[in-house]
C-alpha positions, -999 to +999 in steps of 0.1 A: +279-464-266+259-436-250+267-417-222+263-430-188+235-419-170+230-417-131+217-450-125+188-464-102+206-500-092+240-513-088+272-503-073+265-468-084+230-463-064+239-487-035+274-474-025+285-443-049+260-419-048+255-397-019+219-392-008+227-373+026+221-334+023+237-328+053+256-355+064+264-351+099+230-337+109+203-354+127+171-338+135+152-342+170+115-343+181+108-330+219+129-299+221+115-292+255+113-322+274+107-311+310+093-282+317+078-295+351+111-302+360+127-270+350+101-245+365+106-268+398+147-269+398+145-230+391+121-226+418+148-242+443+169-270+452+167-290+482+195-314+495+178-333+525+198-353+548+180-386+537+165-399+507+134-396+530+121-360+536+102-347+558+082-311+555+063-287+580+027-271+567+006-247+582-029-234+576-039-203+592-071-212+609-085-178+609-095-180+572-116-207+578-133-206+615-165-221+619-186-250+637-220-270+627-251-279+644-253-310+657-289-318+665-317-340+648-342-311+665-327-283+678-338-254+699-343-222+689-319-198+703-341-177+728-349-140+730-336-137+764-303-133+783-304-168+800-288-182+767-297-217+749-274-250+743-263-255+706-244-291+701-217-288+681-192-309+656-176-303+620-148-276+638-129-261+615-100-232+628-111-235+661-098-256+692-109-290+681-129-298+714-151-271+726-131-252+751-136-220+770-112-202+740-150-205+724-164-180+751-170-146+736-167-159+694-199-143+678-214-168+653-231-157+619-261-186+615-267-197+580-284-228+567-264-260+558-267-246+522-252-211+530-277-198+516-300-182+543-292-159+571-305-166+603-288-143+624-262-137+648-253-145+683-229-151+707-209-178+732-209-173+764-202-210+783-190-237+774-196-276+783-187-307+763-202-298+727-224-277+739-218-241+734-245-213+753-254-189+726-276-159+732-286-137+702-269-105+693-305-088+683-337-090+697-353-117+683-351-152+684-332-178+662-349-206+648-320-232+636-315-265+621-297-295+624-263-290+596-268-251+603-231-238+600-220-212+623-192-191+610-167-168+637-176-136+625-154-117+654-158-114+692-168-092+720-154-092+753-174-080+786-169-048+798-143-049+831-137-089+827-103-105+823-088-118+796-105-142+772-086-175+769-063-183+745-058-218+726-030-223+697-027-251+671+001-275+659+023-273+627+011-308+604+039-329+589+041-339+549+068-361+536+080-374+501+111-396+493+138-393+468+142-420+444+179-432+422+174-428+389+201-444+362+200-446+323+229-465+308+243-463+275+267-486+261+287-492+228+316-517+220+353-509+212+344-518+173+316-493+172+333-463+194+359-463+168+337-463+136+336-431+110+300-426+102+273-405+086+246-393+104+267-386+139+301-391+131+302-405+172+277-431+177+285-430+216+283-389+215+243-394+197+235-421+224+248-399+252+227-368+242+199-395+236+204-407+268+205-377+288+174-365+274+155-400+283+168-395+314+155-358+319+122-372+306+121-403+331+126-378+358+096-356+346+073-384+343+083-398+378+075-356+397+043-356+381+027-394+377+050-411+402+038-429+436+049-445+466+045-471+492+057-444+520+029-422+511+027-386+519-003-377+545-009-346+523-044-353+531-038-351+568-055-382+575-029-393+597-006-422+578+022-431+594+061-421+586+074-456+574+099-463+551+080-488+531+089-500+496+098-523+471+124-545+467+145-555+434+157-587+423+187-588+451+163-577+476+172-539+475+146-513+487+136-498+452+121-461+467+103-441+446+092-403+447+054-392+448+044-369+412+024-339+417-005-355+394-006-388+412-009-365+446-043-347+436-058-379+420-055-397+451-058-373+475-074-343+462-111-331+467-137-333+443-160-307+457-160-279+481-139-245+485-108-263+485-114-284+455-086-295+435-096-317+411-119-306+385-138-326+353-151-307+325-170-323+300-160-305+267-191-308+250-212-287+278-192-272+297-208-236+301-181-201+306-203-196+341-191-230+350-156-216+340-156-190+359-165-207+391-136-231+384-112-201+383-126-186+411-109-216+434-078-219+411-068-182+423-081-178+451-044-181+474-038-150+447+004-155+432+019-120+438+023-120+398-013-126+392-002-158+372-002-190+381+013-219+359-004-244+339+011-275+328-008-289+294-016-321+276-014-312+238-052-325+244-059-294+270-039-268+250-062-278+222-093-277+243-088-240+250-079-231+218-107-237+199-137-211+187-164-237+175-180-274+173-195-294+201-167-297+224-158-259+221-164-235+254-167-207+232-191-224+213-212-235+242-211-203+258-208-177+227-178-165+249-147-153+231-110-171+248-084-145+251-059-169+244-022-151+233+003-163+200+029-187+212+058-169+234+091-186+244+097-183+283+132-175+297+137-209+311+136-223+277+098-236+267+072-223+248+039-215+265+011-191+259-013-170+280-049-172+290-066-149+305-096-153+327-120-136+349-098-142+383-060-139+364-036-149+340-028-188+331+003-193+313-003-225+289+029-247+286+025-277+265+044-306+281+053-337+263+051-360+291+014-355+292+006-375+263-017-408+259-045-409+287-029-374+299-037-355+268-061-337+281-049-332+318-036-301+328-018-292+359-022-253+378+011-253+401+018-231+427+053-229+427+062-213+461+041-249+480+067-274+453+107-280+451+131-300+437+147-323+464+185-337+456+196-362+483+229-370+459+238-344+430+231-357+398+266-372+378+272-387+344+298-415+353+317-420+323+334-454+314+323-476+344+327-510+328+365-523+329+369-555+339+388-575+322+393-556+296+365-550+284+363-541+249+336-508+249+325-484+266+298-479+290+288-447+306+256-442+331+235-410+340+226-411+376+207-389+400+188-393+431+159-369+436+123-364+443+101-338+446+089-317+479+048-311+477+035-288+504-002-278+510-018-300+484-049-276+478-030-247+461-024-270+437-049-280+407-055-306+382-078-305+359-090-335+334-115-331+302-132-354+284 
């Protein structure tokens, strides 16, 4: 008889040979599974006194003080020290009815577009909408129906009193926490079992578990929504605690995500624009630029804002040619840096632009329609909000004996959103 050889069937492939290189091993995908959630717990933690949180915002009116003209045909602003009547809407960083505060504001005139300068002039009464302008040279001011007037500064009469004062109110935000619990359960038979792989099935479900329930939580801060709504908008919902209710007829709360905030109430268009489309396949580094322009314009002290990617978007800025390449389409070169490794734990890299620095950090929960999202933060305006700290109750099922064990992760946490146009999200197709 010859000599035996390592066989292919049988006892001696099926049971006796050992095919496991490292037998107590398992590898992982999704090393980083939440770095949403980690920049936001290291930017702070909240504990609010109910799973319903409330949150004071404030924009300072004097970057933004202007008013529009509101006539079909209006009259030119006379040459003369009499003054002419200019109605008024569309007030922004002023007293929101025409008041005397109004009365010595000088007004730069430009066309609807913003395009054309018509000159300058000043209030000097004030009744209803109607503000008495008189021009600041000597000439008259032909204007327009949709003409904006912007508060270029103000003068005050020599030997007169005091010009009258008006102040604004604080605006109101909320968001809600919402419980989140992952289970994970084996029997008695099972616990006790010697295996390969993970020598503790219960210990490989745990970490499993755990990191589902990390992931859960990202997805929830940056996609979720809520029936209590947020009035980030500042359209005036109302403070209810509205929600959903479970099988026994429980109030299921929820948190609002970041994502889900811009998408539904974020602007499309104008200086405070927060929601941006490109279109890979045209999009031009002028249009670019522009974009960046409003993404840094409430300028981080670091010069660096973050930027939360779809492997999609990390993609999208990393390539030098084809059709749906910006440097392709606009022979412009991306100064885009090799991966780094941040000191909270995930990898990211840099991109510069013409306004500042983007740092690029590819996040796993942006996958499937949010590919090609990506999220610009501003960290100081977000936080993490813990109504209950988060606990991993171990062995909570012991009635009658119960032959296993089951253990549950629980938290109870949201996230705190604050001046929704610092913020950016940006989607490509």
């Amino acid at each position: 008889m010859g000599a035996k050889i390592l066989g292919s069937s049988g006892v001696l492939y099926t049971d006796r040979r050992d095919f496991y290189v490292r037998p107590n091993v398992v590898k992982e995908l999704w090393t980083d599974i939440s770095p949403f959630t980690t920049v936001v717990a290291n930017q702070g933690k909240i504990n609010p006194a109910d799973p319903q949180f409330k949150m004071f915002e404030h924009r300072n009116p004097w970057v933004k003080q202007r008013v529009v003209v509101n006539d079909g045909t209006p009259t030119a602003i006379a040459n003369n020290d009499t003054g002419t009547a200019v109605t008024v809407d569309g007030i922004v960083g002023l007293a929101s009815t025409p008041d005397s505060s109004y009365v010595g504001l000088i007004f730069e005139i430009w066309n609807s577009a913003e395009s054309t300068r018509r000159g300058a002039a000043i209030c000097t009464a004030v009744s209803s909408n109607d503000l008495t302008m008189k021009p600041m040279t000597a000439a008259a001011l032909a204007i327009a129906d949709d003409d904006v007037m912007i508060v270029i500064g103000n003068a005050k009469g020599e030997g007169t009193e005091a010009r009258e004062a008006w102040a604004d109110e604080l605006q109101v935000v909320w968001n809600e926490t919402q419980i989140f619990t992952t289970p994970v359960e084996v029997t008695g038979t099972l616990y006790a079992a010697a295996l390969r792989g993970e020598e503790s099935e219960l210990s490989r479900l745990r970490d499993q578990k755990s990191s589902e329930h990390k992931f859960q939580k990202e997805q929830a801060f940056l996609n979720g929504q809520s029936l209590a709504l947020t009035n980030l908008d500042q359209s005036g919902e109302s403070f209810a605690d509205s929600a959903r209710t479970d099988a026994n007829g429980k109030k299921i709360r929820s948190t609002y995500g970041i994502i889900s905030a811009l998408e539904d109430y974020g602007s499309t268009t104008g200086d405070d624009q927060n929601v941006f489309s490109i279109t890979a396949s045209s999009a031009t580094y002028n249009e670019f630029v522009d974009q960046m322009e409003k993404v840094f314009q409430y300028i981080p002290e670091s010069g660096m804002k973050r930027a939360f990617c779809g492997q999609g978007a990390l993609s999208y800025w990393s390539k030098l040619g084809g059709s749906n390449s910006l440097a392709a389409n606009s022979s412009f070169t991306v100064n885009l840096s090799d991966m780094k490794r941040d000191t909270l734990g995930f990898n990211y890299k840099l991109l510069e632009t013409p306004h500042g620095v983007l740092q690029l950090i590819p996040t796993p929960a942006l996958r499937g329609p949010r590919n090609k999202y990506m999220l610009i933060v501003s960290e100081e305006n977000l936080f993490h909000a813990q109504y209950r700290q988060p606990k991993f109750q171990a062995n909570i099922k012991t009635d009658n004996a119960y032959d296993g064990v089951k253990d549950q992760y629980f938290s109870d946490e949201g996230l705190g959103i604050t001046l929704l146009e610092s913020h950016k999200l940006f989607k490509i197709t």
